[in-house]
N, C-alpha and C positions, 0 to 999 in steps of 0.2 A: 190559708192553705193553698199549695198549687197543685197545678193539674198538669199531669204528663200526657203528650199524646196517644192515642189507641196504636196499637201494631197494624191495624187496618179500620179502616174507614166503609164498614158492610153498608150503614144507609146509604154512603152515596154510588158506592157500587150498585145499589136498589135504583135508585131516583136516576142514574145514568142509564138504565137497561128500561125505564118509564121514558125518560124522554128520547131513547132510539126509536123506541113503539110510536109516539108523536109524531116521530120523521114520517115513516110508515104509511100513517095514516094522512097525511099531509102529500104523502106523495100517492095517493091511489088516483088524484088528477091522472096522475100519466096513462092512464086508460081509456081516456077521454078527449086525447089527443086525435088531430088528424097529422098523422105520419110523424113529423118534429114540430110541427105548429099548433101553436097554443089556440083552442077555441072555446069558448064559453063554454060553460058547463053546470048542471044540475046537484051544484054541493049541498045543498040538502034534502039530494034524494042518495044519497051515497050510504053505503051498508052502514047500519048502527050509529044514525049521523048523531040522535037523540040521546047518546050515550059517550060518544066524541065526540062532540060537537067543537068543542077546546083546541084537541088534535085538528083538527080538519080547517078551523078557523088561524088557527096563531100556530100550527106545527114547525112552521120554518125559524119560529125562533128559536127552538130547542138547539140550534145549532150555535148560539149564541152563549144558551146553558154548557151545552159542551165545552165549547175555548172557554169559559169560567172557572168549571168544574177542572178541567186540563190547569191551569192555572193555578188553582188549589192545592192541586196532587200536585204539580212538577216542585213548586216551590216546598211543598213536606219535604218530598222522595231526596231531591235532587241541589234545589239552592245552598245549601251549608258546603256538600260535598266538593261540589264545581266550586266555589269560591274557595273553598280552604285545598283545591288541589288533590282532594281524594277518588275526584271521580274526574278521568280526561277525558282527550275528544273520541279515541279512539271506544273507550269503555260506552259512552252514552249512544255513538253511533252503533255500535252494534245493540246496544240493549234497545233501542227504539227501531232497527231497521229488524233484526229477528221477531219480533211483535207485529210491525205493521208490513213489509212487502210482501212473505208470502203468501199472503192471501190475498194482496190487490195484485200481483204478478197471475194470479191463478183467474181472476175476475177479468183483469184485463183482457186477456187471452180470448175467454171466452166471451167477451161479448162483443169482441172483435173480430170474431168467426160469422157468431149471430146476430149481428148487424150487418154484413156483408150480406149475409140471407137473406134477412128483409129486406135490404133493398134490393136486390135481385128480383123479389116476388111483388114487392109493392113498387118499388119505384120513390123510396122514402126510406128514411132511417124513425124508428122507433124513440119517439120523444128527443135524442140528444143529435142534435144537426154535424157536429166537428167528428168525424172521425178518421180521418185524415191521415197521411204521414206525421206531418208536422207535428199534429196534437199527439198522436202515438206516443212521441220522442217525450214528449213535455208529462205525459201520463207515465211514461216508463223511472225518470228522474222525479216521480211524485212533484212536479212542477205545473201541474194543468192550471192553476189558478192564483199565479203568482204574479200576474199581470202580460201576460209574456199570447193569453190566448185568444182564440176570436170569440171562443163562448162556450159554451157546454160541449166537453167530450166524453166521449164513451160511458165509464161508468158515471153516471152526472151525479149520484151524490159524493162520488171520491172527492168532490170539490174543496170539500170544508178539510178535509185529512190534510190533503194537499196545503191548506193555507194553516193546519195546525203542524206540519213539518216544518215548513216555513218559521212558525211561531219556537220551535224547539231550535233552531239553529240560533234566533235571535238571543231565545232564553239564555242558552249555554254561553256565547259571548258576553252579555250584559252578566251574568254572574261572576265569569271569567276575571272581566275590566274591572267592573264596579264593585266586585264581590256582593257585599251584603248591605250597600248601603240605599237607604230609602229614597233620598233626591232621585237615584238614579230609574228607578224603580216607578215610581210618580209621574219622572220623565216619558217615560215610555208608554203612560196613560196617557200623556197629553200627545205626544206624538201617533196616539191611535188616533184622537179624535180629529187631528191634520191631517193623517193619511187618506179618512173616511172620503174627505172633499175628492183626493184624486185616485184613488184606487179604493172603494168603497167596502169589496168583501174584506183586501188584507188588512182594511184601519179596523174592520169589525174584529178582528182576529189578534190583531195588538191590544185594541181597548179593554176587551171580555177577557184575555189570557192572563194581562196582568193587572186588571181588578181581580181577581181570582189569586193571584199572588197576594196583592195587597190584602185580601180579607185571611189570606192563610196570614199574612206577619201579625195581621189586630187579633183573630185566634188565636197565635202563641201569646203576642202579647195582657191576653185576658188572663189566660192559664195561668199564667210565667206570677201574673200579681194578686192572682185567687179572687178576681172578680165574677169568677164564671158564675155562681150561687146568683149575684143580683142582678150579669148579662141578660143573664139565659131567659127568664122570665117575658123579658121585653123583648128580645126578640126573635121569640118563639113566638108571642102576641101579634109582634107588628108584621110578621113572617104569615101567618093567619089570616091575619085581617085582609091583607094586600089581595092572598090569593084569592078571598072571599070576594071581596072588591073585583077581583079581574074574571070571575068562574063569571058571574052575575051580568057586568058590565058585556063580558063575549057572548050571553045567553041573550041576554034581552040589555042592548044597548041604550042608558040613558044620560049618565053623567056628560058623557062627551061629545055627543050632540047637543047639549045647552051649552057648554062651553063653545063649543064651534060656533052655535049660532050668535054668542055675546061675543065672539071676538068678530062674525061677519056685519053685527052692527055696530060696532066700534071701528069698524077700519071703512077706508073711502073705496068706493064700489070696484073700481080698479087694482086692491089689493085683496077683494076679498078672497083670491085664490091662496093666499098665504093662511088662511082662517082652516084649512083641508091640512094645509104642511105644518103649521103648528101643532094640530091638532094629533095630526100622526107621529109627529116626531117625537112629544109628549108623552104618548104612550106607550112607544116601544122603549123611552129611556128609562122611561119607570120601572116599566119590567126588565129590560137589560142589564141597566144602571142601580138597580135598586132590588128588586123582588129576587134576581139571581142569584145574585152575591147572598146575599138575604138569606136566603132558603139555603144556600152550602152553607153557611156560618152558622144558622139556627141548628142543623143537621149534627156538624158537628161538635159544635156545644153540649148537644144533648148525648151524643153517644160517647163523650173523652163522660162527660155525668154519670150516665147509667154502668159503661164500661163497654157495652155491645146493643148497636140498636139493628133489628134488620140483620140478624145473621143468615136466619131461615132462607134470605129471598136474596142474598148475596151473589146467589148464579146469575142471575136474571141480567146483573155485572157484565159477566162472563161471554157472556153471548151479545153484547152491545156491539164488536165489531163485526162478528159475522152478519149479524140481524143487517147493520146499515150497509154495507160490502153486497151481501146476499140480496138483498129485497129486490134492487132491478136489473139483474140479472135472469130473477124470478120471475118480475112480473111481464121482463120480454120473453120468457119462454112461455108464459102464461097468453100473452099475447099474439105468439103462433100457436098455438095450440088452440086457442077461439077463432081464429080465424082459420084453422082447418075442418073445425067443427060447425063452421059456419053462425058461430056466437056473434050477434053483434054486440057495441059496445054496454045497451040493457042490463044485459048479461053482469055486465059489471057493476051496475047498481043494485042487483040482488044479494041478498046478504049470504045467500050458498056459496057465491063466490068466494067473498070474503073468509070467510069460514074454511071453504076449500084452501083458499090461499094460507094460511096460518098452518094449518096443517102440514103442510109441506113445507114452509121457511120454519117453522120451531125446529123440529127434526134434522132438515138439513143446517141450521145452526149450530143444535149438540153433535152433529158427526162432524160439522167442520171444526169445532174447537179442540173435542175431544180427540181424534186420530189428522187433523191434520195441520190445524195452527199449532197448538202445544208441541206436539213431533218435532215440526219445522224450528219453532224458537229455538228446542232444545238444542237439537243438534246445531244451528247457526252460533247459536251464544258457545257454544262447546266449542266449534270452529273459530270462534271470530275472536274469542276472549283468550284462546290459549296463546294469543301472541305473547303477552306481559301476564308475569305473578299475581300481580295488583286486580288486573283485571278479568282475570279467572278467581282471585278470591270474590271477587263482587259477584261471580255467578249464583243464583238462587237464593243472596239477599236483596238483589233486589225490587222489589215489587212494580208492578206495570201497572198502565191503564189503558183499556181498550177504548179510542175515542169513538 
């Protein structure tokens, strides 16, 4: 028996809108900051540490779940059509530029305003040091992190967007060229993990986007030969287990400390720094390389199975780019606003904060999606696609992802 794909993918629109929340919380460091410089700080005295602990410890690899999950989706959405010619450049550019510039255009702006502010009053900019001309230009052409920067600018998590635009111009080529064949596709893994050596965030961003491809072709390919009944089982299990293994391991750390410590007496004293880079390297490929992809493919296994897994909590989706757009922008307005109350940073280890904080980014999320990203697509894809027939028929089938 085979299995045809779902018309939409509601778990991972779920699990995508969990790991924007990770970002989130991974980034309430920035509160903690003196001015743009990073200084030690009390992560386990941070709001609800006992309850996110996960988030707060490993939240920046979620960004890694991202280009995966991206990866997943583009090759569903988009691989067959770009290769067989159904979908061009002009069609893809606007369906990804009416999605993501209006609201990094709108973030931009403002935090370009309100970073001018702080530092007029402190004498420092608020967590991200570049805001510059330069970097302006490189932020306006979604290029702040294409290798081109000196370092964090303005809105500092547009980072990863920026290296997933990046990722979508290579996509659209490599389908283009290669169409749909695999070598080429492979290629492009191994070429992530060469890039990682010289430009470390975009090889993260090749490696993760098109393992995430590669797990979307083994997905169809399971469907397509009706293996999914004996897949799913295992791994749904090893998908499980992994996460069990990694909750555990980040709660109370033991595996990998005896591993460290048997490779520090195994190697000569003079190498034993490499006993730390193994160590680390090892675990984040596991989860990168393995747990990610893992968990998209367990995901959707089970819901092409059941027919709908996670419809209920499908929004949660929806609001993934406001939530990571929004958050600091927030938490510098949050940041002048304690500082004219005379809040010190304390302030921000309390969990009212916290609390207070979410209040106001959920809210301002639904009004930015609902009256003002959806608007802006609308009308842009309306404008941008009535150039060609072809690609005003593509209006409103085809489905997005908010990274």
């Amino acid at each position: 028996m085979t299995y045809s794909t779902p018309r939409r993918f509601y778990s991972l629109d779920f699990i995508r809108g969990v790991a924007a929340l990770a970002v989130v919380f991974w980034h309430w460091q920035h509160f903690f900051f003196q001015g743009s410089t990073f200084v030690p700080y009390e992560m386990e005295q941070q709001p609800f540490y006992n309850l996110f602990f996960l988030f707060y410890q490993t939240g920046w690899l979620a960004v890694d779940f991202f280009f995966s999950l991206s990866g997943f989706i583009f090759f569903w959405l988009y691989a067959r059509q770009i290769a067989q010619r159904e979908v061009g450049g002009w069609a893809f550019f606007a369906l990804r530029f009416s999605r993501l510039y209006p609201l990094h255009l709108a973030t931009l702006v403002f935090v370009l305003v309100a970073q001018r502010w702080v530092l007029a009053h402190t004498g420092d900019y608020f967590v991200v040091p570049y805001n510059d001309l330069y970097h302006g230009i490189l932020n306006l052409f979604f290029a702040s992190s294409w290798g081109f920067e000196k370092g964090p600018s303005f809105n500092g998590p547009i980072w990863s967007v920026s290296v997933e635009v990046l990722m979508y111009l290579v996509f659209f080529f490599v389908c283009l060229l290669f169409r749909q064949r695999l070598w080429a596709h492979v290629g492009m893994l191994a070429l992530g993990v060469v890039v990682m050596v010289l430009e470390p965030i975009v090889g993260r961003g090749i490696f993760s986007f098109f393992l995430g491809g590669l797990v979307f072709r083994f997905y169809q390919h399971v469907c397509a030969r009706g293996w999914l009944p004996r897949v799913l089982p295992w791994a749904v299990g090893t998908a499980a287990l992994l996460w069990v293994f990694t909750v555990v391991e980040v709660h109370s750390p033991w595996f990998w400390p005896h591993v460290q410590a048997l490779l520090q007496s195994l190697l000569p004293e003079r190498f034993a720094g490499l006993a730390d880079k193994a160590v680390h390297g090892a675990t984040r490929a596991i989860v990168v390389a393995v747990l990610f992809p893992l968990s998209i493919f367990s995901l959707a296994l089970l819901e092409t199975k059941r027919g709908y897994l996670g419809r209920r909590l499908a929004m949660v989706g929806n609001l993934t780019y406001s939530s990571y757009l929004l958050h600091f922008p927030l938490q510098l307005c949050f940041f002048v606003v304690a500082g004219q109350l005379g809040l010190g940073q304390a302030f921000f280890y309390g969990e009212l904060s916290m609390l207070i904080f979410f209040a106001v980014l959920i809210p301002l999320c639904l009004l930015s999606y609902f009256y003002f990203e959806t608007p802006a697509q609308t009308y842009l894809r309306t404008r941008l696609l009535s150039f060609g027939t072809k690609e005003k028929r593509d209006v409103g089938t085809q489905k997005t992802l908010n990274p």
